[in-house]
VEXLO-658863 format. One record per residue (C-alpha): chain; residue in three letters; z, y, x. Coordinates in steps of 0.05 Angstrom, whole numbers, plus 5000, padded with zeros to 4 digits. Layout:
['A'; 'ALA'; [Z; Y; X]]
...
END
This chain:
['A'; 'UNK'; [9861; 7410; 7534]]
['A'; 'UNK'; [9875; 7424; 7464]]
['A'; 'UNK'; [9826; 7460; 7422]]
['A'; 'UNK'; [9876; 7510; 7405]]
['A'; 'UNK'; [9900; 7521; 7474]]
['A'; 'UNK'; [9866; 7593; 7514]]
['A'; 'UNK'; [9851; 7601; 7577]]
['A'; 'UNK'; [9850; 7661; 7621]]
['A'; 'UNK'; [9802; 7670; 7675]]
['A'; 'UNK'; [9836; 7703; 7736]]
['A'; 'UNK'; [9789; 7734; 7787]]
['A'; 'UNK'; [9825; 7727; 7837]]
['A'; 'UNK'; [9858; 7652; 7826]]
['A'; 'UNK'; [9836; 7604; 7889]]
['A'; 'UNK'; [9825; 7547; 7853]]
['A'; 'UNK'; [9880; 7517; 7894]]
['A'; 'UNK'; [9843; 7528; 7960]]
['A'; 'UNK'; [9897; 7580; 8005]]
['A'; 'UNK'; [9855; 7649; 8023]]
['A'; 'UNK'; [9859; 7630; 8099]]
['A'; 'UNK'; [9817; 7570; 8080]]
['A'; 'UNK'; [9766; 7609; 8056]]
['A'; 'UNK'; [9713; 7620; 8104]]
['A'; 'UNK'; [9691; 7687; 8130]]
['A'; 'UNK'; [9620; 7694; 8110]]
['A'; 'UNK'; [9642; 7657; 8052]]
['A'; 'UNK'; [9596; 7690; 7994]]
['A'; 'UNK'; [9628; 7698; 7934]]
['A'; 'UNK'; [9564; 7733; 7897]]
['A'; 'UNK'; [9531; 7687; 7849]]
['A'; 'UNK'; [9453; 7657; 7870]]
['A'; 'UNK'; [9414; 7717; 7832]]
['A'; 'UNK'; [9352; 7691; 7800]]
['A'; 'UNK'; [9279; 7717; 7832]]
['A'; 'UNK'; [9247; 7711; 7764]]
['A'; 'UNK'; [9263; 7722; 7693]]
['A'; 'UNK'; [9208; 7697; 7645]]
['A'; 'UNK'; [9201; 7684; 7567]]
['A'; 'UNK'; [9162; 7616; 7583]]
['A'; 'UNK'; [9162; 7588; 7656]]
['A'; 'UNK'; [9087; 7571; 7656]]
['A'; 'UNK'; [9071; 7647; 7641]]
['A'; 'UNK'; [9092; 7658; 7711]]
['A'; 'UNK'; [9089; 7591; 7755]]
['A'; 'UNK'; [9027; 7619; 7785]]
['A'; 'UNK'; [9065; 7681; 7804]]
['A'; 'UNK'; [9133; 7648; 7826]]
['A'; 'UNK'; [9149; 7643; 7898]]
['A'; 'UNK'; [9202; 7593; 7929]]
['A'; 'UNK'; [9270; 7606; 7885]]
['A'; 'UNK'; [9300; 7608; 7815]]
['A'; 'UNK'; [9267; 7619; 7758]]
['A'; 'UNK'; [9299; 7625; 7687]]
['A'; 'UNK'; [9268; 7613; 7623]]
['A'; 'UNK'; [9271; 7610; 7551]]
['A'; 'UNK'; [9206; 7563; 7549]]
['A'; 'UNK'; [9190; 7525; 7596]]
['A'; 'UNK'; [9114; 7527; 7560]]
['A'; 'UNK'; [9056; 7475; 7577]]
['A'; 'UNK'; [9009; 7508; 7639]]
['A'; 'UNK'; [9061; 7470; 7680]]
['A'; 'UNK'; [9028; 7408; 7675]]
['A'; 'UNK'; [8962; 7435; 7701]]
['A'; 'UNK'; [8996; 7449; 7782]]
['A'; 'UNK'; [9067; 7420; 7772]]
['A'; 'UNK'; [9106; 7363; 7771]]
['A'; 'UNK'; [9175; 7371; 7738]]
['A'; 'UNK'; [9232; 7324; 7753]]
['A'; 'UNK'; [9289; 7338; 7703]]
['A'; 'UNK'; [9359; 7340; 7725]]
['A'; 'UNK'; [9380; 7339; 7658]]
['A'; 'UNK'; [9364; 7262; 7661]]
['A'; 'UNK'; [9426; 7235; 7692]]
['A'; 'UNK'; [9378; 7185; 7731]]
['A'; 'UNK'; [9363; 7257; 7774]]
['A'; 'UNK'; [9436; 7283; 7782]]
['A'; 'UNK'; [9431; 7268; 7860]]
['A'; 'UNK'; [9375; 7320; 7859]]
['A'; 'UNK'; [9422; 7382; 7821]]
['A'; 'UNK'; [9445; 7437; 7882]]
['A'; 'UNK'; [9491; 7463; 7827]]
['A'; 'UNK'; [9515; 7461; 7757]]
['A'; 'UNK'; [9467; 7493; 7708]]
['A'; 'UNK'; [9408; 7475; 7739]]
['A'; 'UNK'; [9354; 7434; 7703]]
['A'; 'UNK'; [9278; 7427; 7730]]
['A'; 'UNK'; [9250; 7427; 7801]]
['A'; 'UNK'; [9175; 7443; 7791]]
['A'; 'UNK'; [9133; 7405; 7855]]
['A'; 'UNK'; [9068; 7410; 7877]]
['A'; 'UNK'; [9028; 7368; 7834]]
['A'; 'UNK'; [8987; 7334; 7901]]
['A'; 'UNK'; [9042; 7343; 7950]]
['A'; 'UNK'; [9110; 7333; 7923]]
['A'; 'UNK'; [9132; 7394; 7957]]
['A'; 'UNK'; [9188; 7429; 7920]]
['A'; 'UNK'; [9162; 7497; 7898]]
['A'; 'UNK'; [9222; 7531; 7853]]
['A'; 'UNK'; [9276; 7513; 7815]]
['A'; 'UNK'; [9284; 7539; 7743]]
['A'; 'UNK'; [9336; 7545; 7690]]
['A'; 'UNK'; [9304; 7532; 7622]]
['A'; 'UNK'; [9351; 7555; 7570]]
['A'; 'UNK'; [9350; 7517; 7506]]
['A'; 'UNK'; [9339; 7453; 7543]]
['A'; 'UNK'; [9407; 7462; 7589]]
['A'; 'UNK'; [9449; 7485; 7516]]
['A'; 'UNK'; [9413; 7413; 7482]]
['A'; 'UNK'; [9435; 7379; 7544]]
['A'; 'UNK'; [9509; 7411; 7531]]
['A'; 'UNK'; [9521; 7398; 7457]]
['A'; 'UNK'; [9483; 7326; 7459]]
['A'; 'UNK'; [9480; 7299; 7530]]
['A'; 'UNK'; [9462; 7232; 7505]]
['A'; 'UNK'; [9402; 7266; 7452]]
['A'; 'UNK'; [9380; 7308; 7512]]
['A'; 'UNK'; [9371; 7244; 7556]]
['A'; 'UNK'; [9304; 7215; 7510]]
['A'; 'UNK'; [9285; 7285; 7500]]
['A'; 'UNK'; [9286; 7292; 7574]]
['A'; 'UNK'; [9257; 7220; 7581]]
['A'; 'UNK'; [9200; 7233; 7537]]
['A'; 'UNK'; [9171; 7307; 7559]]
['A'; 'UNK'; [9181; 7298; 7633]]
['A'; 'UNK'; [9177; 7214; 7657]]
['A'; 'UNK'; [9105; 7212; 7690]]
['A'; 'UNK'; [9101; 7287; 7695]]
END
């Protein structure tokens, strides 16, 4: 696609899949987020199991968490679904606790994918 081509979004376009192929209990209502923080580590204490979204994802992590990236494409296997960047797991048992958007790290990743990739390397490999 052209950069001078539009497109229009259509609410109520299929994406090719017929309606009666669309299951019943089929929810169409985006994953709401169960936290909304200006740094991650201000609330990873408070979190429970979930979302969280971020502008920071600050530094108390490292003190209870372990982060894998999935903005390293070594940890795509890992992503549920697009947009996501960090699972945050118990430091001792590896246990997933919460997902978490972080902002400014998921626009790096989109304007610089292969720029994002040591950034991501270098904060977050033994973490």
């Amino acid at each position: 696609m052209g950069t001078d081509e539009t497109q229009i979004f259509d609410p109520n376009a299929t994406n090719g899949r017929e309606p009666k192929n669309t299951p019943v209990n089929f929810n169409r209502e985006p994953r709401q987020p169960r936290e909304h923080e200006f740094k991650c580590a201000d609330g990873a204490t408070e979190i429970s199991p979930g979302l969280a979204v971020a502008w920071d994802i600050g530094e108390q992590w490292k003190k209870r968490y372990a982060v894998t990236s999935l903005l390293d494409l070594e940890n795509l296997q890992h992503r549920e679904f697009h947009g996501l960047t960090h699972i945050f797991r118990d430091e001792r048992t590896g246990d997933s606790r919460f997902q978490a958007i972080i902002l400014p790290e998921l626009i790096s990743y989109l304007n610089d994918v292969d720029a994002a990739q040591a950034v991501q390397h270098s904060k977050y490999s033994g973490a």
